[in-house]
SEKETOR-347638 format. One record per residue (C-alpha): residue number from 1; residue in one letter; z, y, x. Coordinates in steps of 0.1 Angstrom, whole numbers, plus 5000, padded with zeros to 4 digits. Layout:
residues N
NUM;A;Z;Y;X
...
***
This chain:
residues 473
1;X;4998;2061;1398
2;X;4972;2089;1387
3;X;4962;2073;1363
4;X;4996;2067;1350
5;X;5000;2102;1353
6;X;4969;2113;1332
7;X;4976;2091;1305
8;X;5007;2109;1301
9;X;4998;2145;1302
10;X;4968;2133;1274
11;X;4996;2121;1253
12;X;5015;2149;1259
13;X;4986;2169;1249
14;X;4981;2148;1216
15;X;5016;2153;1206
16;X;5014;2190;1212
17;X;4978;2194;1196
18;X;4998;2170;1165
19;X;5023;2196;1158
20;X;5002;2222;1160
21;X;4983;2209;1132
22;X;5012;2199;1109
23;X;5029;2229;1110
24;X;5062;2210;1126
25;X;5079;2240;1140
26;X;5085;2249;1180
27;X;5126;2246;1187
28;X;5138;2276;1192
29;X;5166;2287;1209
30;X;5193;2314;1216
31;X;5209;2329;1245
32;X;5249;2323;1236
33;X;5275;2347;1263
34;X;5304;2332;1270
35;X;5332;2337;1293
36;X;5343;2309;1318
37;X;5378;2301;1328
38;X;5377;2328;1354
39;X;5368;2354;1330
40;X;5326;2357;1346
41;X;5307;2364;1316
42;X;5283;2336;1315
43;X;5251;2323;1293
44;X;5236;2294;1277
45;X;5208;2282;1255
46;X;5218;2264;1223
47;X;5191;2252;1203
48;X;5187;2261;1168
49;X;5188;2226;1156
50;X;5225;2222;1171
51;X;5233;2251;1141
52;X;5245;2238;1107
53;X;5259;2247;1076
54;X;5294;2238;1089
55;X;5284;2259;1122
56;X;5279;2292;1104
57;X;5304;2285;1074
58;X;5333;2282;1108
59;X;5318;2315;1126
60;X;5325;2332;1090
61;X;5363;2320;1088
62;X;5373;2316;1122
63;X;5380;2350;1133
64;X;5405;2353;1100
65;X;5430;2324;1107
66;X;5462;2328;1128
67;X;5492;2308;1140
68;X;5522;2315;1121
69;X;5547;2307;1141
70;X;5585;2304;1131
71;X;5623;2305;1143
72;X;5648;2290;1122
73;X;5686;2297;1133
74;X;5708;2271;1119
75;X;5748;2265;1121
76;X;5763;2230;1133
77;X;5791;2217;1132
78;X;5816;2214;1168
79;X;5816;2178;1185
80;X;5848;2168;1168
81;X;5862;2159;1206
82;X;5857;2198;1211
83;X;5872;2207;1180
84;X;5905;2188;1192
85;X;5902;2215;1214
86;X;5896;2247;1194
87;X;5857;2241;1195
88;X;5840;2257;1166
89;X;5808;2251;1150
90;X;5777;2271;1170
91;X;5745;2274;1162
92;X;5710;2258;1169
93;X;5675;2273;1172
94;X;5646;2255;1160
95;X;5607;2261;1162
96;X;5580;2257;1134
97;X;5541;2262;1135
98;X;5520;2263;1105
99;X;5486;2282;1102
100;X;5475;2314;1078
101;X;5444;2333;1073
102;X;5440;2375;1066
103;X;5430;2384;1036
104;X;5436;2426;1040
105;X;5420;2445;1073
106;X;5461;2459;1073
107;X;5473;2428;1080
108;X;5483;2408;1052
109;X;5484;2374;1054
110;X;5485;2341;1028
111;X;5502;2309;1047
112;X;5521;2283;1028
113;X;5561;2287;1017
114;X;5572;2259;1037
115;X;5558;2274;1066
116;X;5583;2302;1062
117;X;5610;2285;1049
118;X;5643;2299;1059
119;X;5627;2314;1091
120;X;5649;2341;1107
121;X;5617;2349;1125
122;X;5582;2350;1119
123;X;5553;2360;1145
124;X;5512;2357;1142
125;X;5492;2350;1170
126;X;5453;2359;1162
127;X;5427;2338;1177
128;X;5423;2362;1209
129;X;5462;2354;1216
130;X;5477;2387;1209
131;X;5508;2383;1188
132;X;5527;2401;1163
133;X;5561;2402;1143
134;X;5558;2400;1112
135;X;5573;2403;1079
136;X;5580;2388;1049
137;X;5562;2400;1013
138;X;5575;2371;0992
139;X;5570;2336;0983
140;X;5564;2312;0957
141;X;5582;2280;0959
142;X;5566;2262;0929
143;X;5529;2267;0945
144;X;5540;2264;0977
145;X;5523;2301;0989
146;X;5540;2326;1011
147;X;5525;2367;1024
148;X;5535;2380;1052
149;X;5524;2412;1071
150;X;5516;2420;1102
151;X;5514;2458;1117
152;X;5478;2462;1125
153;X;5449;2477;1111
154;X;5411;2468;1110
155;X;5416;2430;1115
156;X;5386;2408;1105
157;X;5395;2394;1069
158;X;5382;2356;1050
159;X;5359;2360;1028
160;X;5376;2346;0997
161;X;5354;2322;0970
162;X;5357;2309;0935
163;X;5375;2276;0932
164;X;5367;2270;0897
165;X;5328;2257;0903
166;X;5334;2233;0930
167;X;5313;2203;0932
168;X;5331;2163;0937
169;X;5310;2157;0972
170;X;5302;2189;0983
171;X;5313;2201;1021
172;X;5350;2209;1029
173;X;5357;2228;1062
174;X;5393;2226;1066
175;X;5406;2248;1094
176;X;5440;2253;1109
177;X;5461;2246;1140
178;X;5472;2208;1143
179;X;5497;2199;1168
180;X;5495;2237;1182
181;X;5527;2235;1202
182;X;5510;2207;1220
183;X;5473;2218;1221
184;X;5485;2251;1232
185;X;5455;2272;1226
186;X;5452;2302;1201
187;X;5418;2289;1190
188;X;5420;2274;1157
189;X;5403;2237;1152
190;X;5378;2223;1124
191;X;5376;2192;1104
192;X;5347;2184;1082
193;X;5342;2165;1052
194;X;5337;2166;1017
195;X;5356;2176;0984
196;X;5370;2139;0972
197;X;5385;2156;0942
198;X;5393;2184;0917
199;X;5421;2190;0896
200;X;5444;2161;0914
201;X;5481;2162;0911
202;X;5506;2151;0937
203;X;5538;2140;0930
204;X;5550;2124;0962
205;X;5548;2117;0997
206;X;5534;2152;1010
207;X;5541;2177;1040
208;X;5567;2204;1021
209;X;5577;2202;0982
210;X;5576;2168;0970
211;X;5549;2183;0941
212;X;5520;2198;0939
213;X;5498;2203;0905
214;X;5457;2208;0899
215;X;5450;2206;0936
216;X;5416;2199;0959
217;X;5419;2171;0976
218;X;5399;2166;1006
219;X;5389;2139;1031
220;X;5383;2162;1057
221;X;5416;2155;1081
222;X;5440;2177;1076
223;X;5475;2171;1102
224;X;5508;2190;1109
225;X;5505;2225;1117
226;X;5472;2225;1094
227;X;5495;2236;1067
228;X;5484;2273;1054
229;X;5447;2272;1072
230;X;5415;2277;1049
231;X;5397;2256;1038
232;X;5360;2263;1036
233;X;5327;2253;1017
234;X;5294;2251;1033
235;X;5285;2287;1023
236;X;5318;2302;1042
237;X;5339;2312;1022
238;X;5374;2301;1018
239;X;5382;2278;0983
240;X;5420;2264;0992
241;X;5448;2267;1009
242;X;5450;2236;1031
243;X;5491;2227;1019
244;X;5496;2189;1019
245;X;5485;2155;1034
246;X;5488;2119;1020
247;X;5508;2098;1046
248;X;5519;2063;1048
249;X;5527;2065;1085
250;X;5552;2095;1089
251;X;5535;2123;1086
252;X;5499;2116;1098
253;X;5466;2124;1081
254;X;5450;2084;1064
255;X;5422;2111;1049
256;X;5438;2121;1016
257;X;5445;2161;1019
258;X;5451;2186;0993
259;X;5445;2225;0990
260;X;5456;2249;0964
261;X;5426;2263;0943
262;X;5417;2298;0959
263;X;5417;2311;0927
264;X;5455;2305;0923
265;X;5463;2318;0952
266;X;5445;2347;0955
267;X;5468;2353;0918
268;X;5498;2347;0931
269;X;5494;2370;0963
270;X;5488;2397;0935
271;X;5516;2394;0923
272;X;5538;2387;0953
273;X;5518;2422;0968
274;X;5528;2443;0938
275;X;5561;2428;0928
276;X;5576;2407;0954
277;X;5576;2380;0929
278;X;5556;2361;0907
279;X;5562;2358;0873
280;X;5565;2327;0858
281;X;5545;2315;0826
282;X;5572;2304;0800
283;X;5560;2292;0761
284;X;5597;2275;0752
285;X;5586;2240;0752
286;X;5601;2210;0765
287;X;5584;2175;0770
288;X;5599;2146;0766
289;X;5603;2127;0796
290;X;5603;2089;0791
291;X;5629;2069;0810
292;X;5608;2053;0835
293;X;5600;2056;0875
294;X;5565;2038;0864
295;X;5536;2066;0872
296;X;5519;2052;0849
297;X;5540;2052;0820
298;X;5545;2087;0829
299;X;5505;2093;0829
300;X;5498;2077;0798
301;X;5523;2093;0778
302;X;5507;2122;0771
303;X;5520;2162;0769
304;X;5543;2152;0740
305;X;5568;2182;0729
306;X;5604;2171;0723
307;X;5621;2205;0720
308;X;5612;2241;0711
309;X;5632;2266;0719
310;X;5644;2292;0692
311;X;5632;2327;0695
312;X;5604;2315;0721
313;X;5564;2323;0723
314;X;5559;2285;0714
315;X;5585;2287;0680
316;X;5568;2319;0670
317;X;5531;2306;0677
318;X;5540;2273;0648
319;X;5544;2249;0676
320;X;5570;2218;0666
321;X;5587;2191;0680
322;X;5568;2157;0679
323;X;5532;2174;0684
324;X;5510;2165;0707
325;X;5493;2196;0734
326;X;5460;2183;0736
327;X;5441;2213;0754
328;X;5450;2249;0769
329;X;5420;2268;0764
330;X;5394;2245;0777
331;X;5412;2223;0799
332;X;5424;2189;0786
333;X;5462;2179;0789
334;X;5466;2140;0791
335;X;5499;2142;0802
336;X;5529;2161;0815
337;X;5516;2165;0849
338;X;5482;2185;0836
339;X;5506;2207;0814
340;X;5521;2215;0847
341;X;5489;2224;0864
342;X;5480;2246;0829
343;X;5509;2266;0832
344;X;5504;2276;0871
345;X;5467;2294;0860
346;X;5485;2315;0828
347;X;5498;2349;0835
348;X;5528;2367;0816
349;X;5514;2384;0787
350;X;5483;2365;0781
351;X;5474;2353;0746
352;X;5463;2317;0754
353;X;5448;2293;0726
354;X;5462;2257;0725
355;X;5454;2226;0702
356;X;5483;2201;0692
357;X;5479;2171;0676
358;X;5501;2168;0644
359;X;5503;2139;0625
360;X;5462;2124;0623
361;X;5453;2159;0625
362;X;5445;2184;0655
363;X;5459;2221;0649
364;X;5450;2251;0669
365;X;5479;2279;0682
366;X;5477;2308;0705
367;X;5507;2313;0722
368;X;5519;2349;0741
369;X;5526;2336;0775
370;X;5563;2352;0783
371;X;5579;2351;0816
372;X;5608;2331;0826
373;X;5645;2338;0805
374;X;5668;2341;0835
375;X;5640;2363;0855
376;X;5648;2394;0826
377;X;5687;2387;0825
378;X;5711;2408;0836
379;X;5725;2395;0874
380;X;5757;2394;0889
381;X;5755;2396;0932
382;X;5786;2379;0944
383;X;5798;2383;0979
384;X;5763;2396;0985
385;X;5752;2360;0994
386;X;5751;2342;0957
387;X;5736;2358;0926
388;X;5744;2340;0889
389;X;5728;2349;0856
390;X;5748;2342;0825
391;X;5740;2311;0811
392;X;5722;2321;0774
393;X;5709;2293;0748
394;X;5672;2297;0764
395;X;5682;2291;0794
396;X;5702;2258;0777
397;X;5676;2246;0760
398;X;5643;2256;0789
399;X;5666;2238;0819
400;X;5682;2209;0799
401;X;5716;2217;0808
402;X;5747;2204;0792
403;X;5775;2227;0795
404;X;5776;2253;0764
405;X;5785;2283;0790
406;X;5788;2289;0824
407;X;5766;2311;0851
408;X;5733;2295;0866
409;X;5731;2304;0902
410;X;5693;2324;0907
411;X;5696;2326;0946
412;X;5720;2311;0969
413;X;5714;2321;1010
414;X;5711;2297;1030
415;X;5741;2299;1048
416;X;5758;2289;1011
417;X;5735;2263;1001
418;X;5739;2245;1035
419;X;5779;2246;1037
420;X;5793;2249;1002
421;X;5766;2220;0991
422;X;5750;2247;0963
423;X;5721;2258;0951
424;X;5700;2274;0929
425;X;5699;2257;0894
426;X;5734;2247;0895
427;X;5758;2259;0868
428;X;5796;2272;0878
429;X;5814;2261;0853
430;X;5848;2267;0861
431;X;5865;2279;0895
432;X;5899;2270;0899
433;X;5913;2271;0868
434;X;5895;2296;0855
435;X;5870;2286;0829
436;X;5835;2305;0836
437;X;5813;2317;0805
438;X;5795;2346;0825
439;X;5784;2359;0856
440;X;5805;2386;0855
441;X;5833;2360;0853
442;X;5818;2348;0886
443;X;5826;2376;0903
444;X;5854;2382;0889
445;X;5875;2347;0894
446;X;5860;2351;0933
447;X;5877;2386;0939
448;X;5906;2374;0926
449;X;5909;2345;0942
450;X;5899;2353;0977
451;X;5929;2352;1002
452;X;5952;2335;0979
453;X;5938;2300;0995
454;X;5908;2270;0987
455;X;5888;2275;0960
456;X;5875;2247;0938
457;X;5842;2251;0920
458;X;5829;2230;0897
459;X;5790;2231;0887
460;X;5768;2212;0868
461;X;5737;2197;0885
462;X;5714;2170;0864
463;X;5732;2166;0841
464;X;5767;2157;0863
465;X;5797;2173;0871
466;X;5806;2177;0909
467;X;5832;2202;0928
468;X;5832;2219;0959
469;X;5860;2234;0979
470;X;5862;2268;1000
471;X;5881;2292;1011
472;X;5872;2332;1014
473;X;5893;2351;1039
***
C-alpha cells in the first residue's frame, strides 16, 4: 500500500515537473457570484477552459434581447343556436410571443412584423423580468421587420455587425425565447451552429410570410418564439434577424433556419425611425413569370423583362422588353428570385449600375432607383378604416392589373379585411351601380350610399372579379 502510494505521488511529480518544462499552462480559474433560488448571493469556480467563443459572444448579446409579447383582440361570430336568440358576435383574446433585441439605450427595439401583427397590445419583458408597454414605430411587411419602443432610458444595447463578409461554416449563435409561454423564464436561451448559407431565398413553408429573399440560413435550431432574436457570430455581435424556420412537421425546427442580413435590417429600421415607413425601390420593370408551379423552371428562367413601364427609371435608363438583367452592381441575378433579393438592398434615390443581356450582347444601364407609384399618390381615407389611391397607368402596368380604372385599396384595418373579405391590393371597381374611376369616387359612392341599404362592391383581385356585400348604418 506505500508503495502504491509513492509510485503515485512520483508520477504525480513527473507530470507536474513535464508541464513545467513544456510550457503547458496551469488552469486557471474564476470566482463567478451568483444568486440562488432564495436570493443568498452565492459563488463558484469555473475554469477557464469551460469559456468559449460562444461563451463570451452570448455574455455580449444576452443582456440586449427581450420577450415581445402580444395581445391580439379578434371578433367571432355568435353560436348560431345563440343568434336564434338575439346572440351577437363577441370577441376573443389571443396571446403571441416572439423575441427582439435593443438596438438604442432609449429603448428601441427590432423584432420581426409577424410578431406584431395586428397586436392590440404589445409589452417587453427584459431579461431581469421587468416589463414594459410598448409602442409601435412601424413595420415592413415585405422583410418581415417591425420597431417598437419601450419608455426607458440607459438600457444595454446589441452590438450590431456587418452581414456582408460572412463566412459558409463559420459560428452562428442564434438566441431567442422558444416555447417562452411554456419555459416561463425571462432568460433568453442559445443554440449554436454554424452559417449553412448566404444569400438563400425562401419561398415556402416558413414561420410568418410565405417569402423571404437573400437570407442566412443557419443550422443552429431555431423554434417558435425564436422569431425576432439575434443571431450572433463568434466575435458577438449580432448579423441576422432570426425570422423563419424550414418545417416538415408543423412548425418544428429539422435544422434549416433563416435570418435577415443585419445589414438590411439595420436599413430598414432607419427608415421606419425617421419616416414610419420604408420606402420601396421601384425601376418599372416587370418579369415575365412563366406558367409553371415547377421551382425549377422558375429558377432556371432567368430575370427576364417582359414589360417596362412608360415614364419609369428603367424606360428612361434604355432598359427594353426581352432583355436579360444579368447583374445589379456586383451581384449576379440568375433568376426572378435574386432580382427580388437586389431590390430589398437599393434605396430610393440611388443611381445603381445594371448589365442586361440584349440579343448576343451584354449592355450596361444605371438606373435612378424611384420609390413606389401609389406611395406619392394622392389618398382618399374612407370611413377612416379603408384608404384607396386612384388607380394610374403605373400602377396598371407595376401590379398587373386588368381593369383600365378603379381605386387600389393602400390600407384596409383589420376589422375590414376580416369581415368585408378585403384587402390591400384589391381594386374597387364599381359599388352598386356606380362605376368607380377614382378614389375620390370611393368616398363619394360610400356617403351616398350609406343608410339607403346593402352595398355591393366589386374588386378585382388576380386578375378575377369577385363582390362583396355590406351595409353602413
Amino acid at each position: 500500500m506505500a508503495r502504491q502510494l509513492m509510485r503515485s505521488l512520483l508520477a504525480l511529480a513527473g507530470l507536474t515537473a513535464l508541464a513545467a518544462c513544456t510550457g503547458a499552462p496551469a488552469e486557471s480559474k474564476a470566482q463567478v457570484a451568483r444568486t440562488d433560488d432564495f436570493g443568498a448571493r452565492t459563488t463558484s469556480t469555473i475554469s477557464a477552459s469551460r469559456r468559449t467563443a460562444i461563451t463570451d459572444a452570448v455574455a455580449r448579446v444576452a443582456p440586449s434581447v427581450v420577450t415581445v409579447q402580444t395581445e391580439v383582440v379578434q371578433r367571432v361570430q355568435a353560436d348560431p343556436f345563440d343568434v336564434f336568440f338575439g346572440g351577437r358576435s363577441g370577441t376573443q383574446t389571443s396571446a403571441g410571443l416572439g423575441t427582439g433585441f435593443i438596438i438604442r439605450a432609449d429603448g428601441v427595439i427590432v423584432t420581426n412584423a409577424h410578431v406584431v401583427a395586428g397586436a392590440t397590445s404589445i409589452s417587453v419583458m427584459l431579461r431581469d423580468g421587468t416589463t414594459y408597454p410598448a409602442k409601435m414605430i412601424g413595420t415592413d411587411e415585405t422583410n418581415d421587420l417591425a420597431v417598437i419602443q419601450v419608455k426607458a432610458s440607459g438600457l444595454p444595447v446589441a452590438p450590431l455587425g456587418d452581414s456582408d463578409n460572412l463566412l459558409v461554416g463559420e459560428w452562428a449563435i442564434a438566441i431567442g425565447n422558444p416555447y417562452g409561454f411554456m419555459l416561463g423564464n425571462p432568460e433568453p436561451s442559445v443554440t449554436a451552429g454554424v452559417i449553412s448559407g448566404v444569400g438563400r431565398n425562401l419561398v415556402a413553408r416558413g414561420e410568418g410570410p410565405s417569402a423571404y429573399f437573400d437570407m442566412i440560413q443557419t443550422d443552429a435550431s431555431i423554434n417558435p418564439g425564436n422569431s425576432g432574436g439575434p443571431l450572433v457570430s463568434a466575435g458577438g455581435d449580432v448579423i441576422g434577424v432570426n425570422s423563419s424556420i424550414y418545417s416538415t412537421n408543423g412548425g418544428g425546427s429539422v435544422g434549416i433556419g433563416f435570418a435577415i442580413p443585419i445589414n438590411r435590417a439595420r436599413r430598414v429600421a432607419d427608415d421606419l425611425m425617421t419616416h414610419g415607413r420604408v420606402r420601396r425601390p421601384w425601376i418599372g420593370v416587370r418579369l415575365e413569370q412563366p406558367q409553371t408551379q415547377n421551382p425549377r423552371d422558375l429558377i432556371a428562367r432567368g430575370a427576364l423583362v417582359a414589360s417596362v413601364t412608360p415614364g419609369s427609371p428603367a424606360q428612361r435608363a434604355g432598359i427594353r422588353p426581352g432583355d436579360l438583367i444579368l447583374r445589379s452592381r456586383t451581384r449576379a441575378i440568375r433568376n426572378r428570385f435574386d432580382w427580388d433579393a437586389a431590390l430589398l438592398d437599393l434605396r430610393v434615390g440611388e443611381q445603381v449600375p445594371l448589365v442586361v443581356r440584349r440579343g448576343n450582347g451584354e449592355v450596361p444601364v444605371t438606373v435612378t432607383i424611384a420609390d413606389l407609384p401609389e406611395v406619392s399618390a394622392p389618398k382618399v381615407q374612407v370611413l377612416r378604416e379603408l384608404e384607396v389611391v386612384t388607380l394610374t397607368p403605373a400602377i396598371r402596368a407595376e401590379r398587373g392589373i386588368l381593369s383600365p380604372r378603379g381605386a387600389l385599396i393602400y390600407r384596409a384595418s383589420d376589422r375590414v379585411t376580416g369581415e368585408l373579405f378585403i384587402q390591400p391590393g384589391d381594386v374597387i371597381v364599381q359599388i352598386n351601380r356606380t362605376a368607380i374611376g377614382s378614389a375620390e369616387d370611393v368616398s363619394r359612392a360610400l356617403d351616398y350610399y350609406s343608410g339607403r341599404g346593402p352595398i355591393r362592391l366589386f374588386f378585382e383581385r388576380q386578375g378575377q372579379i369577385s363582390s362583396t356585400d355590406f351595409v353602413i348604418r
